[in-house]
C-alpha positions as CSV (number, residue, x, y, z in Angstrom):
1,X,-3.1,-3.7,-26.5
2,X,-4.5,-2.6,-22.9
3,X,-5.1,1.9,-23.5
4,X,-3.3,3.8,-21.1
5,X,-6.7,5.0,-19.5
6,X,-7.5,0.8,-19.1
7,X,-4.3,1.0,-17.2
8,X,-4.7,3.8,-15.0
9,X,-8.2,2.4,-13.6
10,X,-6.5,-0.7,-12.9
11,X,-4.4,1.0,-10.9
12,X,-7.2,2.3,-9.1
13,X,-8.3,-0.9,-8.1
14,X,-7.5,-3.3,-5.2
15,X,-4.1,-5.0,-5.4
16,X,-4.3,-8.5,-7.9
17,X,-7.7,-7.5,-9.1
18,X,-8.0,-5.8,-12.9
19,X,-10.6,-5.4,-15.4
20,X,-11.0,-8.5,-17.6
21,X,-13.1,-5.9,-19.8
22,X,-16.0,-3.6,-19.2
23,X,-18.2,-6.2,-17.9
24,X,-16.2,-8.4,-15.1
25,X,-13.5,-7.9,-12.6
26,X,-10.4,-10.9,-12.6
27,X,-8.2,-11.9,-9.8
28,X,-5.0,-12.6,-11.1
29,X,-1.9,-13.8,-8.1
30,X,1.3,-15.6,-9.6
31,X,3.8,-17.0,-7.9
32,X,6.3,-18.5,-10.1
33,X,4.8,-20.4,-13.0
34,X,1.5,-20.9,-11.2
35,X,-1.2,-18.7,-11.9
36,X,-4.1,-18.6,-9.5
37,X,-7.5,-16.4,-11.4
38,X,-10.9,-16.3,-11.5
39,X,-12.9,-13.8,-13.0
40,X,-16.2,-12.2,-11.7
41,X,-18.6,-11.0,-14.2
42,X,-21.5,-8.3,-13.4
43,X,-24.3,-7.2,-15.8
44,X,-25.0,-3.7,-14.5
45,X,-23.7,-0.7,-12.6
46,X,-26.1,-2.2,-9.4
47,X,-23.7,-5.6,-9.8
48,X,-20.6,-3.8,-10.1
49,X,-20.3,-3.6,-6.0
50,X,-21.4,-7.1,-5.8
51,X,-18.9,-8.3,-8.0
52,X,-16.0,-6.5,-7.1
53,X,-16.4,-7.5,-3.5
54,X,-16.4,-11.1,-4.2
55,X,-13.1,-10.2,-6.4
56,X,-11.9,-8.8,-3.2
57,X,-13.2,-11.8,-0.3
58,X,-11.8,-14.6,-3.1
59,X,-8.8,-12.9,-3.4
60,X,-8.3,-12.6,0.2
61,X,-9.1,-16.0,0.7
62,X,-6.7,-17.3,-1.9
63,X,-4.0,-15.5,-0.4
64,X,-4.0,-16.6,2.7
65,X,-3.5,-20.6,1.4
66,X,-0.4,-19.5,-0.8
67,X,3.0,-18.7,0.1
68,X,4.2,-15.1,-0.6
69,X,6.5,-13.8,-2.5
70,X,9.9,-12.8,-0.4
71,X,9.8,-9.3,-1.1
72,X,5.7,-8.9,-0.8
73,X,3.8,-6.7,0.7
74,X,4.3,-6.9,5.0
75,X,7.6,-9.0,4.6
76,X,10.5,-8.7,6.1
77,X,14.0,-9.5,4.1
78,X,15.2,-12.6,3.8
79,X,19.3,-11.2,4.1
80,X,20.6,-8.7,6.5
81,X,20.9,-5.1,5.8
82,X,24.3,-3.6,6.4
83,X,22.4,-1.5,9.4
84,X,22.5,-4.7,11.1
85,X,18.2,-3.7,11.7
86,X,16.8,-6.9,10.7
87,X,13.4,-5.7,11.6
88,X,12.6,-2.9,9.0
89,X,10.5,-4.4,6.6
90,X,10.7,-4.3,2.6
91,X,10.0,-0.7,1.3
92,X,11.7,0.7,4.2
93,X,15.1,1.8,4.3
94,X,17.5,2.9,7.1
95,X,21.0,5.0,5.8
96,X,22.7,8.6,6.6
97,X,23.6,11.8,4.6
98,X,25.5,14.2,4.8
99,X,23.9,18.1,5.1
100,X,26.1,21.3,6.1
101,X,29.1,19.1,6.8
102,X,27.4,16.6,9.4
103,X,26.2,13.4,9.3
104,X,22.1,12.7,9.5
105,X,19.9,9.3,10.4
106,X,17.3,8.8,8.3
107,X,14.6,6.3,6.9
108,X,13.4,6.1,3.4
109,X,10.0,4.6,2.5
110,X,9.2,3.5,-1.0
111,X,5.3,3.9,-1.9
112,X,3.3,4.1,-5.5
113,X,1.2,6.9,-5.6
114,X,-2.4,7.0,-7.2
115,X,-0.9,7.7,-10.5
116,X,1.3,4.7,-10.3
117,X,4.2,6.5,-10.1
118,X,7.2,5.4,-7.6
119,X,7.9,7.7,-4.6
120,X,9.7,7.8,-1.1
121,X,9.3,9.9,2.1
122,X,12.0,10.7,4.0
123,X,11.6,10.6,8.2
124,X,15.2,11.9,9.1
125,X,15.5,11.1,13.3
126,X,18.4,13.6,13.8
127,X,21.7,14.2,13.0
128,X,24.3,11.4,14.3
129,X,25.9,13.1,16.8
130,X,23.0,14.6,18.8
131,X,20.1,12.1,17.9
132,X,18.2,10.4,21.0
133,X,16.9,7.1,21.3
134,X,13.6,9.1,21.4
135,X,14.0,10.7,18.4
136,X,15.2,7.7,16.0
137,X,12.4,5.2,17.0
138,X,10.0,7.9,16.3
139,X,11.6,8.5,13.1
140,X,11.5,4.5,12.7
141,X,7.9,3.8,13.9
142,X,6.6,6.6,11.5
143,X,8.4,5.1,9.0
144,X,7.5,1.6,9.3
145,X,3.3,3.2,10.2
146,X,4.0,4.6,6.7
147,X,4.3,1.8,5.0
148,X,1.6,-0.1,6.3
149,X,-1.1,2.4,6.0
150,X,-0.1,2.7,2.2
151,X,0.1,-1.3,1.6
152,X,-3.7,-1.5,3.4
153,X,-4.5,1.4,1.2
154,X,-3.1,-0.8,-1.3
155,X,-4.8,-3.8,-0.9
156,X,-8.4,-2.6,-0.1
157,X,-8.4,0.1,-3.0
158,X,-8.3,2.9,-0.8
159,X,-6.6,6.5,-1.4
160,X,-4.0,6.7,0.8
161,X,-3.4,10.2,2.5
162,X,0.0,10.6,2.5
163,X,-0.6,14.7,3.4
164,X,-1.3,13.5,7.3
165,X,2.2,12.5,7.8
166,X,3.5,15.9,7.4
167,X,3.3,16.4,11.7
168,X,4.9,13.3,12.5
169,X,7.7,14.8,14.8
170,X,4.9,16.4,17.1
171,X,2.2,13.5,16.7
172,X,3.0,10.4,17.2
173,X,0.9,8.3,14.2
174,X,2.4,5.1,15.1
175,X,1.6,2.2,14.7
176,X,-0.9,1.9,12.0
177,X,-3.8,-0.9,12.9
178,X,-5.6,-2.0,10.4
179,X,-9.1,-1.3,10.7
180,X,-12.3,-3.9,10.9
181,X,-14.5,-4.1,7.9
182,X,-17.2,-2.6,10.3
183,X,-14.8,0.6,10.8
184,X,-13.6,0.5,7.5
185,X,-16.3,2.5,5.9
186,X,-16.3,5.6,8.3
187,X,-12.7,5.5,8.4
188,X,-12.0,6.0,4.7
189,X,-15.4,7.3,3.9
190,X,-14.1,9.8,2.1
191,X,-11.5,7.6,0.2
192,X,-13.9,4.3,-0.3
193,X,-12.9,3.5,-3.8
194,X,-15.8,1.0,-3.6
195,X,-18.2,3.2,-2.0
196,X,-16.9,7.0,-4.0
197,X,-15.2,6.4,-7.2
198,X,-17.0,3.6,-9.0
199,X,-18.8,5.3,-10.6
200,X,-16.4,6.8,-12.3
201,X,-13.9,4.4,-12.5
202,X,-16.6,1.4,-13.6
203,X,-18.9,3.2,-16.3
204,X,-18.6,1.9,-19.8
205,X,-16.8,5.3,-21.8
């Protein structure tokens, strides 16, 4: 059985891609009772980047011949909500709540932290009675910016700083455009898991 410290590197690692063991990377995308893997082996801590990048451009590469799953990453759901907003994608949610005996708009993102642990953050637009159309797209864009930073975090191994989204009601941080491969690198610099924390992550214990 995989140890829970095999596990937690995993999670570190770019979506679909794993450690087959200490000495090769594997892709591994299902969709239904088809399995599409390949692994990529390297022979020293100078191949580890090599081989983990293939991983990554073959992984890529497969995924954009395949169908996806309906409630993957970037979708949009295949039933209406009871919002009637059609357009929020999966892992965002729109409802109210109640706070001080009114009623407040807000929307709920679902993310995975670092850790692999399931979290939310909440982007309330106002309470019901008072909020402006300013004030609930804001609430919705950041929202919906959110989630996509975290999913391209996601899928490229990056840590996703979560923290920045703390002055979203005085800077706007919508939308979230994915960066080239040429900006990706100063962009995340700090964050590269590729680049920063492979040599932690990789090294034989």
């Amino acid at each position: 059985m995989e140890s829970s410290s095999i596990r937690w590197r995993n999670r570190a690692l770019p979506e679909h891609i794993t450690f087959a063991n200490w000495k090769a990377f594997e892709v591994k995308i299902r969709r239904g009772n088809e399995l599409h893997y390949k692994s990529f082996p390297y022979s020293n801590e100078a191949d580890q980047r090599r081989a983990l990048s293939d991983a990554v451009c073959w992984r890529d590469s497969k995924l954009s011949k395949i169908e996806g799953p309906r409630n993957a990453i970037g979708s949009f759901r295949s039933k209406s909500q009871k919002s009637g907003m059609d357009d929020i994608p999966v892992g965002v949610s729109r409802s109210t709540y109640k706070a001080k005996g009114r009623d407040y708009l807000r929307y709920v993102v679902s993310w995975v932290d670092g850790n692999g642990i399931k979290r939310s953050r909440t982007f309330t637009a106002g309470s019901v009675d008072q909020i402006s159309t300013e004030s609930d797209e804001r609430a919705l864009e950041t929202a919906k910016a959110f989630r996509k930073e975290w999913e391209f975090c996601s899928r490229f191994g990056l840590r996703f700083d979560h923290d920045k989204y703390g002055c979203w009601k005085i800077e706007a941080l919508y939308p979230f455009l994915q960066p080239e491969i040429s900006e990706r690198l100063s962009t995340y610099s700090d964050h590269d898991f590729i680049e920063n924390s492979i040599q932690d992550n990789l090294k034989e214990p």
